[in-house]
KOLTI-435049 format. One record per atom (N, C-alpha, C): atom name; z, x, y. Coordinates in Angstrom, 2 decimals. Layout:
// KOLTI-435049
REC  a      zz      xx      yy
REC CA       Z       X       Y
...
// end
This chain:
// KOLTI-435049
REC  a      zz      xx      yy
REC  N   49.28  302.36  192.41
REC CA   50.14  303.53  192.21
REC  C   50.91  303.34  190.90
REC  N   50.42  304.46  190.01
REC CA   51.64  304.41  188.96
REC  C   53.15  304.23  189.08
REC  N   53.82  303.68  188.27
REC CA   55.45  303.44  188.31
REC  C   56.03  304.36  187.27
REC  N   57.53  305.06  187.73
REC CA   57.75  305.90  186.97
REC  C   59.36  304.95  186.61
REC  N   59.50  303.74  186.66
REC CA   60.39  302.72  186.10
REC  C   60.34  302.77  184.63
REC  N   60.04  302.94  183.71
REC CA   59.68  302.93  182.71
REC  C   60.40  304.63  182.09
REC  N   59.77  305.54  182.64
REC CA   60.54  306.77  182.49
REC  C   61.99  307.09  183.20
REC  N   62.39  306.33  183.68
REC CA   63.35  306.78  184.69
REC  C   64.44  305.31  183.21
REC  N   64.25  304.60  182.66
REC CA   64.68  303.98  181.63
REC  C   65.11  304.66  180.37
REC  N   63.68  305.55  179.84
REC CA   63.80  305.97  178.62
REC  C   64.70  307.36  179.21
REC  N   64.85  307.81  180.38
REC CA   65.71  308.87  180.43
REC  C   67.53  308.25  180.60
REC  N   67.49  307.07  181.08
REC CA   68.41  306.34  180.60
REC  C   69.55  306.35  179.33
REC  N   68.24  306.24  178.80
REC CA   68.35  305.85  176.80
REC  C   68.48  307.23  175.94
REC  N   68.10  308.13  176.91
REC CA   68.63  309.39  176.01
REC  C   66.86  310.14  175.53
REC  N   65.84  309.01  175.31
REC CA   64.63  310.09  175.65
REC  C   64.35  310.60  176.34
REC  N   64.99  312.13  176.82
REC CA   64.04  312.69  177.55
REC  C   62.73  312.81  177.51
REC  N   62.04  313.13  176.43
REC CA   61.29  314.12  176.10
REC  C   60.28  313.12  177.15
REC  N   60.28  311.38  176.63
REC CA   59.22  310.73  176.57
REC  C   59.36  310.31  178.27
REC  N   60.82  310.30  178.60
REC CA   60.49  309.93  180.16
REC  C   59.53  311.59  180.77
REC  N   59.55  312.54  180.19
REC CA   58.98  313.68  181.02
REC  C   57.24  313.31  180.84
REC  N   57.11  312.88  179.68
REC CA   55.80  312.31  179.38
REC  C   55.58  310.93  180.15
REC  N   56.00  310.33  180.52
REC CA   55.81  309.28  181.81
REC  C   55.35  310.06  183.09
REC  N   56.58  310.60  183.46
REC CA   56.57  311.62  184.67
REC  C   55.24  311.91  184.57
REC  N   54.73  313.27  183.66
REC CA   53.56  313.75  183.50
REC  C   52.56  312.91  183.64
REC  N   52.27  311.76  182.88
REC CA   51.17  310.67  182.90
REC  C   51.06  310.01  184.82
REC  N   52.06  310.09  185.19
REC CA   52.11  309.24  186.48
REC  C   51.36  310.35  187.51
REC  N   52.16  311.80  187.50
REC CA   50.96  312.60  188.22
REC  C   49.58  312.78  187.93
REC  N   49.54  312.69  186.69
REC CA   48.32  312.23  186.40
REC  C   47.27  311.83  187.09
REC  N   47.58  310.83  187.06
REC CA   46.81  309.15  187.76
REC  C   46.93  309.56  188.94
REC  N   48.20  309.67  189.75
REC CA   48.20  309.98  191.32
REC  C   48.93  311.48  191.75
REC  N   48.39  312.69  191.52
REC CA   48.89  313.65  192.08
REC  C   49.69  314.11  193.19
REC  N   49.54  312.68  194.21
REC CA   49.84  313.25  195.48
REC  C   51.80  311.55  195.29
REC  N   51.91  311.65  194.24
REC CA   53.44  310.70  193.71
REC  C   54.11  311.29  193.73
REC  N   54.44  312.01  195.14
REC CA   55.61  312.83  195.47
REC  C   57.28  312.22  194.67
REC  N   57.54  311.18  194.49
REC CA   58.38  310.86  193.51
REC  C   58.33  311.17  192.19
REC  N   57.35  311.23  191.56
REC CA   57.41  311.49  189.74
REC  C   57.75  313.03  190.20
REC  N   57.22  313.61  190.76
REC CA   57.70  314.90  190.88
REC  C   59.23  315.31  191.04
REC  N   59.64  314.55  192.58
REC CA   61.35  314.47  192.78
REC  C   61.69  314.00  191.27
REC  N   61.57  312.90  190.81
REC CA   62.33  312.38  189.51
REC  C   62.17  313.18  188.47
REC  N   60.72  313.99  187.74
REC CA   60.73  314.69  187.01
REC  C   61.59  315.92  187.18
REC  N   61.62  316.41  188.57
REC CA   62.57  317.71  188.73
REC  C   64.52  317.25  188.54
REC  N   64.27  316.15  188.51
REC CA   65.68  315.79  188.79
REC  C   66.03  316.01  187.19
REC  N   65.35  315.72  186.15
REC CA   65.35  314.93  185.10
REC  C   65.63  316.51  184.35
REC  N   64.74  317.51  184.68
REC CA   64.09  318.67  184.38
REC  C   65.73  319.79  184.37
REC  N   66.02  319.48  185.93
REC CA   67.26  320.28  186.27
REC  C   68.98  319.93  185.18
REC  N   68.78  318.59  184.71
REC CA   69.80  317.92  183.83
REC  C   69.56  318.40  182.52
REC  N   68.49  319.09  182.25
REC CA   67.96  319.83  180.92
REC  C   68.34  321.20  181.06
REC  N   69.02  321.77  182.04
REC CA   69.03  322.91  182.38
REC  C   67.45  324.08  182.55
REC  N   66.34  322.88  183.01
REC CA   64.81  323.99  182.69
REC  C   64.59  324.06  184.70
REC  N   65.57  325.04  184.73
REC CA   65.49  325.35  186.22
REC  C   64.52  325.48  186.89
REC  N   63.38  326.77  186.27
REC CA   61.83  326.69  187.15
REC  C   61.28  325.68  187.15
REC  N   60.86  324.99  186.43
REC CA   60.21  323.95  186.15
REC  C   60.88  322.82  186.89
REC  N   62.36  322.48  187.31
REC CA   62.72  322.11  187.97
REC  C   62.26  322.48  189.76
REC  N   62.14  323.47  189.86
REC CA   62.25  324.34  190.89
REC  C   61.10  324.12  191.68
REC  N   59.97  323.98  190.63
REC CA   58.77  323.91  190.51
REC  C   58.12  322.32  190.65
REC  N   58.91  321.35  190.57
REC CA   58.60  320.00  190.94
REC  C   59.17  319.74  192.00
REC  N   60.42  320.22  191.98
REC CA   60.97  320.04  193.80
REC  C   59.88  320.68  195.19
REC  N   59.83  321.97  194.50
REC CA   59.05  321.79  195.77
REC  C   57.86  321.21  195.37
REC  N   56.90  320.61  194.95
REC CA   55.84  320.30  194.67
REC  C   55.77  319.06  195.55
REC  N   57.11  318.25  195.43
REC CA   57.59  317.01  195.91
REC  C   57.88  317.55  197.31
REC  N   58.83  318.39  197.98
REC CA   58.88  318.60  198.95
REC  C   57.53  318.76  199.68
REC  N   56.75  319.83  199.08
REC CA   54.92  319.62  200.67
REC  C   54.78  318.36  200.03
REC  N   54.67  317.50  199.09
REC CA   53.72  316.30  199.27
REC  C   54.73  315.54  200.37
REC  N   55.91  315.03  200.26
REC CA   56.98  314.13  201.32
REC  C   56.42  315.15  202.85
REC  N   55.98  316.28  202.65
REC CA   56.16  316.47  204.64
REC  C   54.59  316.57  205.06
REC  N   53.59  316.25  203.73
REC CA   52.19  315.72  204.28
REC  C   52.52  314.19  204.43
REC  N   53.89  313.94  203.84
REC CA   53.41  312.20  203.78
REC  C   53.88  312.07  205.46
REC  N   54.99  313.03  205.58
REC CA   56.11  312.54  206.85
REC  C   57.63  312.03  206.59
REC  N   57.61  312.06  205.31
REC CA   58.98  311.73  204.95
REC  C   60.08  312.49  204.87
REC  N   60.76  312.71  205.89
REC CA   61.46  313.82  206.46
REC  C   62.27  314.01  205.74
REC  N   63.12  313.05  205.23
REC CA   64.42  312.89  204.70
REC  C   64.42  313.35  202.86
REC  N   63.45  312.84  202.46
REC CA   63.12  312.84  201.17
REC  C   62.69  314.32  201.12
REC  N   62.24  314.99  201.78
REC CA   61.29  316.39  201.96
REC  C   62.44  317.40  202.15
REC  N   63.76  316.98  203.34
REC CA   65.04  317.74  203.20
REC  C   65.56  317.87  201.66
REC  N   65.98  316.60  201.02
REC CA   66.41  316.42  199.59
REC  C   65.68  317.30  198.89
REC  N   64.54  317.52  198.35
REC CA   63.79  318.47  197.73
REC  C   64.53  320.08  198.14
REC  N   63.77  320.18  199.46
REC CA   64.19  321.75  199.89
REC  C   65.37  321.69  199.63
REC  N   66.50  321.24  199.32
REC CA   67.67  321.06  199.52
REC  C   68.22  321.57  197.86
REC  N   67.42  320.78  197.03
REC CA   67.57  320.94  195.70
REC  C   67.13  322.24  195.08
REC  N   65.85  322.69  196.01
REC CA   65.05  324.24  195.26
REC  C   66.25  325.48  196.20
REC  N   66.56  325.15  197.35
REC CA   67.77  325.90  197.57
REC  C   68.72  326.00  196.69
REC  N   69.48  325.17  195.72
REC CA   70.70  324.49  195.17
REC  C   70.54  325.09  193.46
REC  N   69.51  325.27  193.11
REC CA   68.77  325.97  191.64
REC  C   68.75  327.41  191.77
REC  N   67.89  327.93  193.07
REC CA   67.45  328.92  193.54
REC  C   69.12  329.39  193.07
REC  N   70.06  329.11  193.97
REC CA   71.26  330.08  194.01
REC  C   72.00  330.23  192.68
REC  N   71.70  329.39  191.64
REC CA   72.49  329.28  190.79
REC  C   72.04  330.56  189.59
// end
């Protein structure tokens, strides 16, 4: 499984651009990395790029409630609610 440690750094450091290009590369490789998604939307929403935010949350939310991960799958819906209203 790809690691999105590396992007979740350079967004750290003030590259966005290149942690979104991590993000991107990691779905890549594994589509169903319901995290690069949560993290890219997280990353996405701090840019103010709401759909696209909106648009990885839930992406992340169905992959966490094919995985079963209840909690992580609330957080998502939780977040595309939280955009949605704004």
């Amino acid at each position: 499984m790809p690691t999105t440690i590396g992007a979740y750094a350079k967004y750290a450091l003030g590259k966005n651009q290149e942690a979104i290009a991590d993000y991107d590369r990691a779905i890549q490789l594994n589509p169903n990395y319901a995290d690069a998604y949560k993290n890219r939307g997280n990353l996405k929403s701090t840019l103010d790029d709401k759909q696209s935010a909106i648009e990885d949350y839930q992406k992340a939310a169905d992959l966490y409630k094919q995985q079963g991960k209840t909690s992580d799958e609330q957080y998502a819906v939780n977040q595309v609610k939280k955009l949605s209203e704004q």
